[in-house]
N, C-alpha and C positions, 0 to 999 in steps of 0.2 A: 333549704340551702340558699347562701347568698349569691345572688347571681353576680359574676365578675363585672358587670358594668356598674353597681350601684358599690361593689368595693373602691373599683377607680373614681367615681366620683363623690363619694364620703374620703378617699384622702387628699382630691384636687382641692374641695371644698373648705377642709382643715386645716391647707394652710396659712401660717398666719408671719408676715415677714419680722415679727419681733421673734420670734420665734426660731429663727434658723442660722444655722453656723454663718460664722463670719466668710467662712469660703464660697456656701451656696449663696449668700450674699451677692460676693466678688463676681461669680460669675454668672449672676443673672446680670447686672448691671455690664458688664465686659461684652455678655452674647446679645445682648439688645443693640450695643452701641456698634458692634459688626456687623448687627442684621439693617440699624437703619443705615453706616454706611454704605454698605453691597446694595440696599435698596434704591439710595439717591443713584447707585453709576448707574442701576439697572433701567434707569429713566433712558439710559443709552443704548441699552441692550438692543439687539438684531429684532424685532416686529412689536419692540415696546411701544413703539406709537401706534399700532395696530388695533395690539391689544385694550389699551387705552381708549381709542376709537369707539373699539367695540361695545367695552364695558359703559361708555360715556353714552351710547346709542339702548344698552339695557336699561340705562338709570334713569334717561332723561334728564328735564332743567331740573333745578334747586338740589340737595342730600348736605348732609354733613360730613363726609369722609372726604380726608386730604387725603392726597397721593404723592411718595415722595418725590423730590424734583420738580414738579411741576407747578411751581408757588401759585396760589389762586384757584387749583384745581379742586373741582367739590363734586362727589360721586354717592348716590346713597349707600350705606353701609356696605350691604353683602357688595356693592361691587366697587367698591374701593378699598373692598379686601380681596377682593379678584385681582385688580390693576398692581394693588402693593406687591402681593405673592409674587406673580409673574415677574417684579422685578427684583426680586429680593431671589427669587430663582434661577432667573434665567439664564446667568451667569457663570453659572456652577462655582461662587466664589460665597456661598453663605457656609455657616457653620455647620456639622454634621457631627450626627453620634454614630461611630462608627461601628460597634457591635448590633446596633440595632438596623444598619444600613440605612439609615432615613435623617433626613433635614428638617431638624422638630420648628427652626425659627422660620422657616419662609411661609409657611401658614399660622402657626402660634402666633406671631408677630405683628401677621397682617390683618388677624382678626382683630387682637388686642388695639392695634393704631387704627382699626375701624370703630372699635366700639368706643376708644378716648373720641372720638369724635362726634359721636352722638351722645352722649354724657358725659359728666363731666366725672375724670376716672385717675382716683389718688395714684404717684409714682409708686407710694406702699404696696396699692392694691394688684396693680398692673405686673409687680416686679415676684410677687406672691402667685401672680395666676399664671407666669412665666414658668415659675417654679412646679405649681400642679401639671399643667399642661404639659411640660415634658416630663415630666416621670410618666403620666399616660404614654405619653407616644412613645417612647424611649421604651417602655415595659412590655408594649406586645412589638416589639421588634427582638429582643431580648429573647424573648421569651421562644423564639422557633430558632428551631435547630438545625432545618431540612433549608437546602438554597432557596434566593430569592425567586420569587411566584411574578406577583405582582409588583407594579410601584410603591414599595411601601411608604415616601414621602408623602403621597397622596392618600393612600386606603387608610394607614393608622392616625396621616397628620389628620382627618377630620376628628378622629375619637380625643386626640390631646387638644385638640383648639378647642373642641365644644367645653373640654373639661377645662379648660384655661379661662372662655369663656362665662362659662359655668361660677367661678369661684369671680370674677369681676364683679359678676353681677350678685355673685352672694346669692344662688336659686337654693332653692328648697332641694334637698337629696332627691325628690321624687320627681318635679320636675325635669333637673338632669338627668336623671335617669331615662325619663322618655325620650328626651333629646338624643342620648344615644341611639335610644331607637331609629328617629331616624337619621341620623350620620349613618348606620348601618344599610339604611334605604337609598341614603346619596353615595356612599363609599362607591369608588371606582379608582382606574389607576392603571397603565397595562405599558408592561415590556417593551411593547413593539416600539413603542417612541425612541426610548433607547437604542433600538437594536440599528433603527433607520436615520437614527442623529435629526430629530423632527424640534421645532420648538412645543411640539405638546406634551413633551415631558414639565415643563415649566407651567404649562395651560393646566397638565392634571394638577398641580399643586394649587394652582388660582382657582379652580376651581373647587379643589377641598373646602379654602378657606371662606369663601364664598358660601357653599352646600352647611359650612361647620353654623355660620350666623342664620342660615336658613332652619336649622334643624332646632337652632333651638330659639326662633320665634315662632315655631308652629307648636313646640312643648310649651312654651309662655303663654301661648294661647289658647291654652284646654288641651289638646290635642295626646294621647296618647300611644306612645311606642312601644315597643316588645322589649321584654328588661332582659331578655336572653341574647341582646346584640351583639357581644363580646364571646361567650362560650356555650349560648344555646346548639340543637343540630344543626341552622340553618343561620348561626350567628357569624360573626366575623371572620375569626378562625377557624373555623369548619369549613369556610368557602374561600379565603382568600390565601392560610397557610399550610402547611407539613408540619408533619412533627411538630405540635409544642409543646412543651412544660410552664405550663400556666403559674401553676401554684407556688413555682419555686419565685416567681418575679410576681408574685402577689405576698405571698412573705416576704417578701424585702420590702415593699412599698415604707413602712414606718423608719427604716434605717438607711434606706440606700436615696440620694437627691443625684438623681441623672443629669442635672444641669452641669455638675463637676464632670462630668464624665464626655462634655461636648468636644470634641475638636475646631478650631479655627483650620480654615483653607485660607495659607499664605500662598495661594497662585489660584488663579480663576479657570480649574480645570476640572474634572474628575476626579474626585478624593484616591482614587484607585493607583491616578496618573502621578503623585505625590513622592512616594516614595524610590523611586522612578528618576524622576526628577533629583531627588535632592542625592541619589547613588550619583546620578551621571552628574551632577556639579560637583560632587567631591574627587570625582576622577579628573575633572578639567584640572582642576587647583591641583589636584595631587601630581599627576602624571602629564598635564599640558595635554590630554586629549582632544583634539578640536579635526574639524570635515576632513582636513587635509590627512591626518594620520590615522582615522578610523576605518577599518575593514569592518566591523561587526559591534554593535554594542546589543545582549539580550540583557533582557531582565527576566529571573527563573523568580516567580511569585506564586501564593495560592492559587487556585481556579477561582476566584471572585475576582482577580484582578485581569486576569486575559478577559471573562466575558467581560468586564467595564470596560477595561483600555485597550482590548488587546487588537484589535479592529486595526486592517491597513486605507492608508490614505488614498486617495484621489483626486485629481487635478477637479476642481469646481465642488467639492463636497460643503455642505453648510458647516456654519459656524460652533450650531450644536453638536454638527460630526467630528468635527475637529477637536473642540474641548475634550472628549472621551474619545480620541486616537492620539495615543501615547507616540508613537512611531512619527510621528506629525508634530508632538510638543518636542519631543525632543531632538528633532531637526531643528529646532527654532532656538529651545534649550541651547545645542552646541553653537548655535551663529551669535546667540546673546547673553550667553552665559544664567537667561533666567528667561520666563512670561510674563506675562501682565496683559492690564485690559487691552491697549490698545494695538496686542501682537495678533489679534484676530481679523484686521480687514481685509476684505474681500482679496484684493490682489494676492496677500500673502498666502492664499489660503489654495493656489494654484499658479505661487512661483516654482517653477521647474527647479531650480535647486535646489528649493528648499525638500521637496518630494522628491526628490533623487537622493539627495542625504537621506529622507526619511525609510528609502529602503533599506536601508544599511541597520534599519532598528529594530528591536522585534522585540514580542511578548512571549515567554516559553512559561507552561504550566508546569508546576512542582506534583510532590504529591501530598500535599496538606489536608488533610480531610476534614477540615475545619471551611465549611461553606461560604462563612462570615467571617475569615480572616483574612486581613492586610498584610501580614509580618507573619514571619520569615520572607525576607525574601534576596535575591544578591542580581546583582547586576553585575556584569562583566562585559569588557570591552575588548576586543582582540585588535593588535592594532597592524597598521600594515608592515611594518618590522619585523612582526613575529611575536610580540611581545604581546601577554593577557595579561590585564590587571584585574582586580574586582575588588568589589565595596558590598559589603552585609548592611543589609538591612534591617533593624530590630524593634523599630518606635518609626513611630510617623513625626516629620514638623508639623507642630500643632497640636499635638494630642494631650492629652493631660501629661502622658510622659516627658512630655517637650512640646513644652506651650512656648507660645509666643510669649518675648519682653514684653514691657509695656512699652519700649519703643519701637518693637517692631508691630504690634497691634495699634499704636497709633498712627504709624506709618503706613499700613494699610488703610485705615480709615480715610488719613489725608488725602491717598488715592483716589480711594473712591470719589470724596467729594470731590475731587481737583475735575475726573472724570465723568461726574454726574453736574458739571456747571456750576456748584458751591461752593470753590475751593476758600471763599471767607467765612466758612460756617464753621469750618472744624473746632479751633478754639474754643467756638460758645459751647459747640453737642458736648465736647469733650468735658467741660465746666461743668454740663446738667447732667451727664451721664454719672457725675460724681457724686450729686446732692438731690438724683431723682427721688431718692424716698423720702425728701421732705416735702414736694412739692405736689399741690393738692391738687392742678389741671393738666395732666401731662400733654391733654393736644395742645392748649393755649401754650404751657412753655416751650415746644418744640416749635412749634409753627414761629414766635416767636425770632428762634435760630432760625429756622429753614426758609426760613421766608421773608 
């Protein structure tokens, strides 16, 4: 029998970008150009210089990996795909596949713009290994049934970067294959960051991508891994998920391209905090909801969205607690009618009014016995007159259902760089994000812009 790790990496390795719908196309090029703006603001992000620091202190003098924002900056591979992650994470403002509950580009992403850095890596080939890479990581997220365990952005992103990886560099099946092995050896990733609003939910992500470059220079180098990584008894899914249905998301590998399936986060929060979000802004517009006439706003959602968002605030809580407490965004929500990066600083994050409003918010669990679902969900506001209104929730913004324009995804972008210190790059990314598959150095032409 074929062991599931050598099926995920005979179809990462297959693909080939002349090959592929005009749609998967669209949105490899679309989720790169999200993941490098969210990366450039993440140069901003809360212990990004830290991290930075740290990874700059693993690497020592000379490497080849740029970082973005930080023009000039040169880190050896694995850890200039450490420093990228972490900013393309940290945020909580990268794109996400939401059936799978995990963030394929903050480690796919940062491996890829580590390895254009150490050779020289066609826009064809990069936009093709985007493509393998998240069908892996997207498939065993898919694939379980039972609630989230572990961090999946971290545990599964190693297995999609190696396999994204993997197809850059054009390895032998057998090769990658061992490399999974050990992804399976580095895989790690745990709740708890979540639950305590810590920046190492971002750290386990940098450090996927990092373990993802490590795992498969010790395969490159003779080194052989256990080909049962994926569905052996002590392989992936046997330790890290419940319940899953393997086979049905290994049959689909040849038809189904999960990069269509990613969602954009037009607000730098909690995917969970989303929907949420855009109830209680249609109530503002519809019904002039605002602090003054609100007794109670809840939101009735699945149980994936109280344990994400459903957390109450605290005068001095961090910045990662605040992105994943709903109750907290939408106190900010009602005073400005929206979020954005720079609604997070310190002061605001233990203004007394704003945490007084934010009592008035809450998360109420439905009874959806779908683990992994965002939608259904309704929001209701009762207001101090007497009067409840509410707004259904059915689609996410952002989702494949309701993507962003192109003017609102280049609007975000400009964000970010405005936010990440580049605001005169956008133009140029936006130019080569258009014609990357012709272009045969993708670090020399970004760096190029970026720099």
């Amino acid at each position: 029998m074929i062991p599931a790790s050598r099926r995920f990496v005979d179809h990462a390795l297959a693909v080939e970008w002349g090959d592929l719908a005009p749609p998967t196309r669209e949105a490899a090029r679309t989720f790169l150009h999200d993941t490098l703006g969210v990366g450039v603001a993440g140069r901003n992000a809360p212990f990004a210089d830290a991290a930075f620091a740290a990874a700059g202190a693993w690497s020592g003098a000379g490497g080849d990996g740029f970082v973005l924002g930080r023009p000039g900056a040169r880190l050896t591979t694995p850890h200039a795909a450490f420093a990228n992650a972490y900013q393309i994470h940290s945020q909580e403002y990268d794109c996400v596949h939401e059936p799978a509950v995990a963030h394929p580009m903050a480690s796919i992403g940062a491996v890829l713009l580590a390895e254009a850095g150490r050779a020289p890596l066609s826009g064809e080939d990069m936009l093709a290994a985007i493509v393998g890479g998240v069908d892996v990581m997207a498939a065993l997220g898919v694939a379980v049934r039972g609630p989230l365990k572990f961090f999946r952005p971290a545990t599964a992103g190693i297995f999609g970067s190696i396999a994204a990886l993997a197809r850059a560099r054009r390895l032998s099946p057998e090769v990658a294959t061992h490399a999974f092995g050990y992804g399976l050896a580095f895989a790690s990733g745990t709740m708890q960051a979540h639950v305590e609003g810590k920046p190492t939910l971002a750290i386990q992500v940098a450090a996927s991508a990092r373990s993802a470059i490590e795992a498969v220079d010790l395969a490159v180098a003779g080194l052989e891994g256990p080909e049962g990584s994926i569905d052996g008894p002590f392989g992936y899914l046997s330790l890290f998920e419940d319940d899953v249905d393997l086979a049905a998301v290994l049959a689909q590998l040849p038809t189904v391209r999960r990069i269509e399936e990613l969602s954009w986060k037009p607000f730098p929060t909690g995917r969970a905090a989303h929907g949420a979000i855009i109830a209680l802004r249609e109530l503002i517009d519809a019904y002039g909801v605002a602090p003054e006439t609100l007794e109670r706003f809840t939101y009735r959602a699945p149980p994936l969205i109280h344990r994400l968002v459903g957390r109450r605030p605290f005068a001095g809580m961090s910045t990662a607690y605040a992105r994943l407490c709903f109750a907290w965004l939408g106190a900010v929500v009602l005073t400005r009618g929206t979020i954005d990066l720079a609604d997070f600083a310190p002061e605001r994050l233990s203004d007394p009014d704003l945490l007084a409003l934010a009592e008035r918010i809450h998360v109420e669990i439905d009874d959806n016995p779908n683990f992994a679902a965002f939608v259904p969900a309704t929001g209701t506001a009762t207001l101090v007159s007497g009067k409840t209104v509410s707004r259904r929730v059915t689609r996410q913004f952002g989702s494949p259902e309701w993507p962003l324009s192109r003017e609102e995804h280049l609007a975000k972008a400009a964000r970010c760089l405005e936010f990440g210190g580049l605001p005169d790059a956008h133009e140029g990314l936006a130019a080569l994000i258009d014609r990357l598959d012709t272009v045969g150095d993708v670090a020399a032409a970004l760096l190029a812009v970026l720099e």
